[in-house]
C-alpha positions in Angstrom: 5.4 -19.1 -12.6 7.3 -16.2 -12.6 9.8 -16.7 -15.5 10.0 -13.9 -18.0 7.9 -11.3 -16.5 7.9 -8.5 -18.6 9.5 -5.3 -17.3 10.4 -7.2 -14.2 14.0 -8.1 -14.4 14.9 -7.9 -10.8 16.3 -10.6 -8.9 14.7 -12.0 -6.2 15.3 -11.3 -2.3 14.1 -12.7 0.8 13.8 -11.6 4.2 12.2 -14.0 7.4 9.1 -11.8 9.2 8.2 -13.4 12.8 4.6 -12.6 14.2 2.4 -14.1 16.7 0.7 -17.4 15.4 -3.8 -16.7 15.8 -4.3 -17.6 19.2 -1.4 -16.6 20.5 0.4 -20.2 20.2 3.8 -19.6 18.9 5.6 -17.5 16.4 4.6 -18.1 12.2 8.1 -17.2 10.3 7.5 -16.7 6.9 9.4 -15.8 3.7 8.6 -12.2 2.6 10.4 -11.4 -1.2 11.0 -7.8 -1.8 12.7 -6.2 -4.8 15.9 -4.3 -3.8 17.3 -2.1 -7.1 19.3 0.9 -7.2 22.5 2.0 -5.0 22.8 0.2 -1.8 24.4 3.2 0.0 21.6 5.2 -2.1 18.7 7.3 0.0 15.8 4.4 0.9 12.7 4.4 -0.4 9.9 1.7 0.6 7.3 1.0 -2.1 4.0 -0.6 -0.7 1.9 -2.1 -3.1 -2.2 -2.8 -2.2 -5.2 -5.0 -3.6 -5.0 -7.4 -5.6 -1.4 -6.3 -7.0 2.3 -7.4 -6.0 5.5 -5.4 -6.6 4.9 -6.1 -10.3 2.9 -3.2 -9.9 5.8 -0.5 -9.2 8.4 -2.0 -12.4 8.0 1.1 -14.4 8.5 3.1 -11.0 11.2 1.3 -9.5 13.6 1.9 -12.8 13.4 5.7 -12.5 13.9 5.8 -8.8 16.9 3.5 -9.4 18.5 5.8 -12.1 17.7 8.0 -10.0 20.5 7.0 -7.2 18.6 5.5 -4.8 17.7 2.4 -3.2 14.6 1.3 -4.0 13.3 -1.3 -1.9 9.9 -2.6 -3.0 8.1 -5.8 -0.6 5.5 -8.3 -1.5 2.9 -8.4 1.2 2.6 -11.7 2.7 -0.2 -14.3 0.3 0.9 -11.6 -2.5 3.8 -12.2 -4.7 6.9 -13.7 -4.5 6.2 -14.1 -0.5 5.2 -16.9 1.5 1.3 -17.8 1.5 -0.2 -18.9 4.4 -3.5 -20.9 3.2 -6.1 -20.2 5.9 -7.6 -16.9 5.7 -8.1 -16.0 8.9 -4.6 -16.6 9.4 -4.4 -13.0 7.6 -5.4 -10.5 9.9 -4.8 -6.3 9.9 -2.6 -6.2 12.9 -0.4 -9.5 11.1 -0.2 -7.8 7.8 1.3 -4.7 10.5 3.8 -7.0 12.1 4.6 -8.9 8.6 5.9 -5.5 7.2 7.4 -4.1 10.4 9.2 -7.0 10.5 11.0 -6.2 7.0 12.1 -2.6 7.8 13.7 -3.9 11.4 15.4 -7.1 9.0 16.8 -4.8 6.3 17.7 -2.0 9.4 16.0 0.4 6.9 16.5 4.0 8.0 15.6 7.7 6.9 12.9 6.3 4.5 10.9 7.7 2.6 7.8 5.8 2.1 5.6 5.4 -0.9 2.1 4.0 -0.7 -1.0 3.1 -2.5 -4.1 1.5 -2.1 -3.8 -1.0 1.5 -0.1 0.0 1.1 -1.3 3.3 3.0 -3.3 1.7 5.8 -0.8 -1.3 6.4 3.0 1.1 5.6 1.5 4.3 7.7 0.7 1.9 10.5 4.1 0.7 10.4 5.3 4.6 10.6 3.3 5.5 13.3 5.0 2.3 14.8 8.4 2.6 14.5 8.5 6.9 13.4 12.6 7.5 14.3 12.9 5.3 10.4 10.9 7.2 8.5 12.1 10.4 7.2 9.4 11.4 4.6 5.9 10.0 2.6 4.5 10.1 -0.8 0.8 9.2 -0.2 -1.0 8.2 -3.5 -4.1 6.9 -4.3 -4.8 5.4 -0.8 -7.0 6.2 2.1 -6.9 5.2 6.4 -9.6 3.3 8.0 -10.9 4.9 10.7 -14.8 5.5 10.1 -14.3 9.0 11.7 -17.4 10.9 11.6 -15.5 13.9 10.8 -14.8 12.1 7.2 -18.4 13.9 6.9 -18.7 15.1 3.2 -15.0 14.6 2.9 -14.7 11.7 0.5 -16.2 10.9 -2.8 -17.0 7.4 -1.5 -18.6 7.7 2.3 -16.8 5.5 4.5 -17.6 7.3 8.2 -19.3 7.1 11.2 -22.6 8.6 11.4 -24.0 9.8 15.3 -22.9 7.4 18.1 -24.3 3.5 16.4 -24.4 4.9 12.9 -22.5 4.0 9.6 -22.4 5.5 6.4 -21.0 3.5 3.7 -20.5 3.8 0.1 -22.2 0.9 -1.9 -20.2 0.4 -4.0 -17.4 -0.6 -1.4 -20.2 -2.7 0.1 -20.8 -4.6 -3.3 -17.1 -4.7 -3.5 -16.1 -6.6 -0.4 -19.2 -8.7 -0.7 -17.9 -9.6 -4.2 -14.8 -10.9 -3.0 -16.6 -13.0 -0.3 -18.5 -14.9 -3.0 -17.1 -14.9 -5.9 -16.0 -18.4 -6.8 -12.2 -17.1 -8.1 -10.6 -14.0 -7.7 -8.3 -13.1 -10.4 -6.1 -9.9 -9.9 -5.8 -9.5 -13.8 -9.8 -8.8 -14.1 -9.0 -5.8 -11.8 -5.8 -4.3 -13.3 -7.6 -4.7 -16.9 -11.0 -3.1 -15.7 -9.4 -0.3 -13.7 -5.9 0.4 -15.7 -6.7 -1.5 -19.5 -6.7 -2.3 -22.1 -3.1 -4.2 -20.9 -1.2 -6.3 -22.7 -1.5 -10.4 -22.2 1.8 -10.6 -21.2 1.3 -7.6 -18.1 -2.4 -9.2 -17.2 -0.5 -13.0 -17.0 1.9 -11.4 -14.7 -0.3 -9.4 -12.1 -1.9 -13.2 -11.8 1.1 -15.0 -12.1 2.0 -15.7 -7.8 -2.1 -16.7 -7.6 -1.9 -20.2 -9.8 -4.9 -21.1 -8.4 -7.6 -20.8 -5.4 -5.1 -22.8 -2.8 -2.8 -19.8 -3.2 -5.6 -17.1 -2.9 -6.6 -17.1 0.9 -4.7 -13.7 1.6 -5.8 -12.4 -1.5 -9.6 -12.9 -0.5 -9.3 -12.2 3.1 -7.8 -8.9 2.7 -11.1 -7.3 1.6 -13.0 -9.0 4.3 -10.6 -6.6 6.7 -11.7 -3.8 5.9 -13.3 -1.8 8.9 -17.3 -1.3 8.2 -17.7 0.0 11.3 -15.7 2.1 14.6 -15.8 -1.4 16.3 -13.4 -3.3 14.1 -10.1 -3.9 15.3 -8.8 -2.1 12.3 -10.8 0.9 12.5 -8.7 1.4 16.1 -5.6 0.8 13.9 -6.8 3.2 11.7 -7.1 6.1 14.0 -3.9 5.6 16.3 -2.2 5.8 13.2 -4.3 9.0 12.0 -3.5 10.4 15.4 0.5 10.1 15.0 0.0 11.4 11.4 -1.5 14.5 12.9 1.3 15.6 14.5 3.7 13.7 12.0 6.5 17.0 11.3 8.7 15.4 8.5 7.2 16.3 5.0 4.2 14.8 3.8 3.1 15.0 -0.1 0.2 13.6 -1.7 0.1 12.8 -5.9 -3.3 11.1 -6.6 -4.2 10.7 -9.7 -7.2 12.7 -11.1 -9.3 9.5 -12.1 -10.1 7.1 -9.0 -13.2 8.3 -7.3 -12.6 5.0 -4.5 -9.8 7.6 -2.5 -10.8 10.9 -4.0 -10.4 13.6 -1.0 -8.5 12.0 1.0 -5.5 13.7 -0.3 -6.9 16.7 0.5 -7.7 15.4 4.1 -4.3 14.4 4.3 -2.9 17.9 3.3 -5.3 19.3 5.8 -4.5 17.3 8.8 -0.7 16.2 8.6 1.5 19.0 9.6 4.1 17.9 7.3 2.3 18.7 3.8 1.5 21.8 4.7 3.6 24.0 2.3 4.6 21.2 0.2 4.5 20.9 -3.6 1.1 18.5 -4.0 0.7 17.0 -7.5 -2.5 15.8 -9.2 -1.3 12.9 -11.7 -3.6 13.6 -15.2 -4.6 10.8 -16.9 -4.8 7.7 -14.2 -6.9 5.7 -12.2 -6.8 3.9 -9.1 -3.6 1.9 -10.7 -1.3 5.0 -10.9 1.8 3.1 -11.3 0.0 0.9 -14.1 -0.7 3.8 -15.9 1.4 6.6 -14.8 4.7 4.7 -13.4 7.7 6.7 -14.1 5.7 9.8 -14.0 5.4 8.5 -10.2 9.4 8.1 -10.4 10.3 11.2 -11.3 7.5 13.0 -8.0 9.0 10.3 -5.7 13.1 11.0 -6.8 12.5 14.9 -6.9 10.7 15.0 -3.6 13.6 12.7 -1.8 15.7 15.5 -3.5 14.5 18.8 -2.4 13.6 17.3 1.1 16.7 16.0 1.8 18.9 19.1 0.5 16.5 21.2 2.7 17.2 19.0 5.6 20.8 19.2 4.9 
């Protein structure tokens, strides 16, 4: 299954993340694999990957971070990857996929981090900041958005994903046809995405983005993680959403945003970001030319070298 992945030549790792089984019966603990290249006594940086990728996503990333002298650590979300798969989807919930992740930075003791995320790698990996904050020293936001149906998203974003009055939603339909989508289609395949969105790829590339997904009994996370989504203020991860929002806003440490110019789906919320997070004021924000919603697919060592020079100037400055 995951023999000869191209680009992908890093050994795999495995760390055990505890979290309270659905209905509060008990502890699940589950294997989560994470890629960990570069330096060990190098400068951390945490890649989050999103929907429907893995850490395949970040190969062409990881390398230049890891030339780069640092430690690159890179996790599979649990059902994604080289982790553990639990098989009932409602097993996968937004506050698990929290705990899952939190989990890995206490097991690894990961500390000053700067963190890199993308797609449900911001929702999930800024929760997990505004969790834990004394580990984090810096993020690179890209291509990525929060979930928390604030009104005051009014005329902010390219796609409408806010609260409208007191009872009201507005909601792009798009994102509505795209979470019904994944509720009925009869097979999800990640490769249909990555090749719509980031193609034309190679065989070899698609074969590999579908590689830990051999079929539907290994899919359950993959599907559910769509249906979580908040579509209105009510849903549990709409409250996530905002508490982390709320840290971000008076988050100090530096904060920079590189979306790419071609992924209407979290267009503006970079400039949100920028307006709202103390910590990018006055920093260096890049637009990446030339990329979609799959900037590492398409843009990955360009990413590198942002990521490595921002961990540079931010930590001589804080030095």
């Amino acid at each position: 299954m995951f023999d000869d992945l191209p680009d992908y030549p890093f050994p795999p790792n495995y760390v055990q993340v505890d979290t309270r089984r659905t209905g509060g019966q008990g502890f699940d603990s589950l294997r989560m694999h994470y890629v960990d290249a570069g330096p060990p006594d190098g400068a951390v940086v945490l890649l989050m990957h999103g929907q429907p990728t893995w850490s395949y996503l970040y190969r062409k990333t990881i390398g230049v971070l890891a030339d780069a002298g640092l430690r690159v650590i890179a996790p599979d979300n649990i059902g994604y990857g080289r982790s553990d798969k639990l098989t009932e989807p409602t097993d996968y919930t937004f506050k698990r996929h929290v705990d899952w992740l939190h989990s890995l930075v206490i097991g690894l003791d990961l500390r000053d981090v700067t963190l890199v995320v993308q797609d449900w790698g911001g929702p999930l990996g800024l929760s997990v900041l505004a969790r834990d904050q004394d580990r984090f020293a810096s993020v690179v936001a890209t291509n990525t958005i929060l979930h928390t149906c604030d009104p005051g998203l009014d005329g902010e974003l390219a796609w409408a994903h806010h609260g409208v009055g007191e009872s009201r939603m507005m909601l792009e339909e798009t994102l509505l046809d795209y979470v019904a989508f994944y509720q009925r289609a009869p097979d999800i395949v990640p490769s249909f995405f990555l090749e719509a969105v980031a193609g034309p790829l190679p065989a070899d590339v698609l074969a590999a983005y579908d590689a830990p997904f051999p079929d539907r009994v290994y899919k359950a996370g993959l599907r559910q993680l769509i249906s979580l989504i908040p579509l209105t203020r009510n849903d549990p991860g709409a409250a996530i959403g905002r508490a982390t929002m709320a840290v971000l806003q008076r988050w100090q440490k530096p904060f920079l945003t590189a979306y790419s110019d071609g992924d209407p789906a979290t267009r503006g919320w970079d400039l949100v970001f920028q307006r709202r997070v103390p910590g990018a004021r006055g920093q260096n924000h890049v637009t990446i030319a030339g990329a979609g919603h799959f900037v590492q697919e398409q843009r990955g060592e360009e990413l590198g070298r942002i990521v490595a020079e921002f961990v540079t100037h931010t930590s001589s400055a804080a030095n």
